[in-house]
N, C-alpha and C positions, 0 to 999 in steps of 0.2 A: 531304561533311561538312566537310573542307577548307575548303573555296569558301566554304560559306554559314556556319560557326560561326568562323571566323578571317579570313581574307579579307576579305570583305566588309565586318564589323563593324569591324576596322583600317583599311580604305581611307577608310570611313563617317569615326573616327573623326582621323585623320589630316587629311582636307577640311577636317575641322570644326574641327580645332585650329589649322589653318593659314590658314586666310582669314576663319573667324568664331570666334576664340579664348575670346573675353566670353559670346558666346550659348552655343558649344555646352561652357561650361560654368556653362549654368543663370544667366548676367546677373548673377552676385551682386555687391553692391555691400561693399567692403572698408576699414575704416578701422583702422589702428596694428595690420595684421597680424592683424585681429579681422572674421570675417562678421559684417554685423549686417544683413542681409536679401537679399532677391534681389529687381529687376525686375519679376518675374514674379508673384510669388505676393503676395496682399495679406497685410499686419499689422495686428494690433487695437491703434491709437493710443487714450489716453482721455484722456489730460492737455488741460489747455485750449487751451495753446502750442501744440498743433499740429492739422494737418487731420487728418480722422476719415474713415476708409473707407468701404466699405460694408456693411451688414451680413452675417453670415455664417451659413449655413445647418448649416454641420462645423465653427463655431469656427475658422477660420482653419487647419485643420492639410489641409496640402500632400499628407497619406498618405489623405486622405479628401476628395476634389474631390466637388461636388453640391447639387443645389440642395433646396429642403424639399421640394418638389410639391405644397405644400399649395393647394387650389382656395381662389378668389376669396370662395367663401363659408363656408372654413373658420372654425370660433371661433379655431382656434391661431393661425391667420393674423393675426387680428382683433389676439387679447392682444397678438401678438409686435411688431406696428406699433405700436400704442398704449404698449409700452414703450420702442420707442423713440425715439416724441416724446417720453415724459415726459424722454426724460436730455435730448434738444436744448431744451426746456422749463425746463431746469435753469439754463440761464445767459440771462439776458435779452437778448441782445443779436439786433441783424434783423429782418428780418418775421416775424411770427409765424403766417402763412399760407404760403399757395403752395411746401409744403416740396418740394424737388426730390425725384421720387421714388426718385433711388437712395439715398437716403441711408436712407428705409425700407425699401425691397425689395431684396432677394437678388439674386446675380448667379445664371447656370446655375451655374458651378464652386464659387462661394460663397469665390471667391480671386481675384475680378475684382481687380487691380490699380491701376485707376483709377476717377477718378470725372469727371463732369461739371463743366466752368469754373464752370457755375450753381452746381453742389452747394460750391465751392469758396470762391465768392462767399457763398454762403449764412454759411458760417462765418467770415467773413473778421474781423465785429465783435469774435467771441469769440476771435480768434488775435492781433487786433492789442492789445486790451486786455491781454491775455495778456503778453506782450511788452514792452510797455509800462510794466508793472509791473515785470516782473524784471529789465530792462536798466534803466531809468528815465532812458529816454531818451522823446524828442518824441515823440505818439501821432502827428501827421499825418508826421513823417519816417518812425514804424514804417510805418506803412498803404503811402507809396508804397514804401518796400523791397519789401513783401509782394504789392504787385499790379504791380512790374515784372516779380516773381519768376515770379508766377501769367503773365503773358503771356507771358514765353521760358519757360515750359515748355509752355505750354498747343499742342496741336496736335487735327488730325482726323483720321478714318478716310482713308486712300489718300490722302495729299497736303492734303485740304481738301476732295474731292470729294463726300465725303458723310458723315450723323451731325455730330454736335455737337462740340464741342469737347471733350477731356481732359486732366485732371491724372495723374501717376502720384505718388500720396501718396507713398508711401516716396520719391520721389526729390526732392518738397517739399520734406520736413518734413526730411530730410537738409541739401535744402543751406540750408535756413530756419535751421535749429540752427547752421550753421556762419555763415553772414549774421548769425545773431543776438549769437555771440560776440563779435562784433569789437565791440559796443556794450553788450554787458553791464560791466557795474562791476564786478565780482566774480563769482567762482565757487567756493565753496570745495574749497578741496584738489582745484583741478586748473588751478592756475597763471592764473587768468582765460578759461579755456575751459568752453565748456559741455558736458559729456561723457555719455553714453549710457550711464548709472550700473544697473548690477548689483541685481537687487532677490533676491525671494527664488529660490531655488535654480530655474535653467531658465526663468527671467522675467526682463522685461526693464522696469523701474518706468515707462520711456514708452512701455509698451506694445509691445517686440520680444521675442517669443519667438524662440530659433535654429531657422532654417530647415532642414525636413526636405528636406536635399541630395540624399537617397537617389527622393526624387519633384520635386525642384523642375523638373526638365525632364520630366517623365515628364506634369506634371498638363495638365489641359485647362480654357484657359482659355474665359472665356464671349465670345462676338461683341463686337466693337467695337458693331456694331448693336442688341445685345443690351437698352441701358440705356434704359427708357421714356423719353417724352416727353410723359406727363402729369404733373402733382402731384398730391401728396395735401393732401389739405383736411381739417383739425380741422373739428370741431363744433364 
């Protein structure tokens, strides 16, 4: 009892705190003494200014990893895409075909962390307009900030060896936010900076709800190989 309920779990956590300190406590990522997300587990971005996940099957919550299971020839299946092209439908910017399809379809965990360079690109019109607006600064100076950002982040499964390239939103639209500050005009009441403002109670108004800590290392994420490699197609 010794061994395996003390020992063991000590030695386990002792490894983990000495050679991968960041990982085995769950990746979270930390600003002004404040969690506002983890590595790991995806958040429900909506604002324009930033890049948009994937969709989520448990709403994004870390204590409930899973996908819908719904089959290909579900109606729920049906409605749930169809809504949400209409929100990508909602800002005219891009092609308005060939939508990458993770940005409609679920991960297995439905807390897939990243998305696709494509899915990324996809958005790119809507994020630099975005930007553009509220810094009101040059739209083609925004654009190349945003797609040097997008290729040093952008990586692949094992090195480059296989799967597609990906983005990890949360750690975008983090350092996008703080790229952005330096060229915004204004911020109110937060000295020229652009800050990750408080909304209503355990929300987070760009979309960060606080990460359930208690499973952020606990959850199972879905395969790097996981994300399709077809589109969906509007009628």
């Amino acid at each position: 009892v010794l061994s395996c309920c003390v020992l063991y779990p000590l030695t386990l956590w002792l490894i983990g705190q000495s050679i991968f300190p960041d990982q085995a406590s769950g990746s979270l990522i930390v600003e002004d003494g404040k969690v506002i997300g983890s590595r790991l587990i995806a958040q429900p971005f909506t604002r324009p200014e930033y890049f948009w996940p994937r969709p989520s099957a448990v709403s994004y919550d870390a204590s409930a990893s899973g996908g819908s299971n719904l089959s290909a020839n579900n109606p729920q299946l049906r409605d749930r895409v169809i809504q949400t092209l209409s929100r990508l439908e909602k800002y005219p910017h891009g092609p308005q075909k060939d939508v990458p399809a993770d940005l409609v379809m679920t991960s297995g965990s439905g807390l897939d962390p990243h998305i696709t360079l494509k899915s990324a690109y996809y958005q790119l019109d809507r994020v630099v307009d975005a930007w553009t607006q509220k810094t009101g600064r040059d739209k083609t100076e925004i654009r190349e900030l945003i797609e040097d950002l997008l290729k040093e982040k952008a990586s692949a499964p094992w090195g480059g060896l296989a799967g597609e390239k990906l983005v990890n939103v949360l750690e975008v639209n983090w350092e996008l936010r703080t790229l952005m500050a330096k060229f915004a005009k204004r911020a109110k009441g937060s000295g020229g900076r652009l800050s990750w403002t408080s909304g209503r109670r355990g929300q987070w108004r760009v979309g960060l709800p606080p990460p359930s800590l208690l499973f952020v290392r606990n959850v199972r994420l879905a395969s790097y190989f996981g994300v399709s490699h077809f589109t969906a197609r509007r009628s």
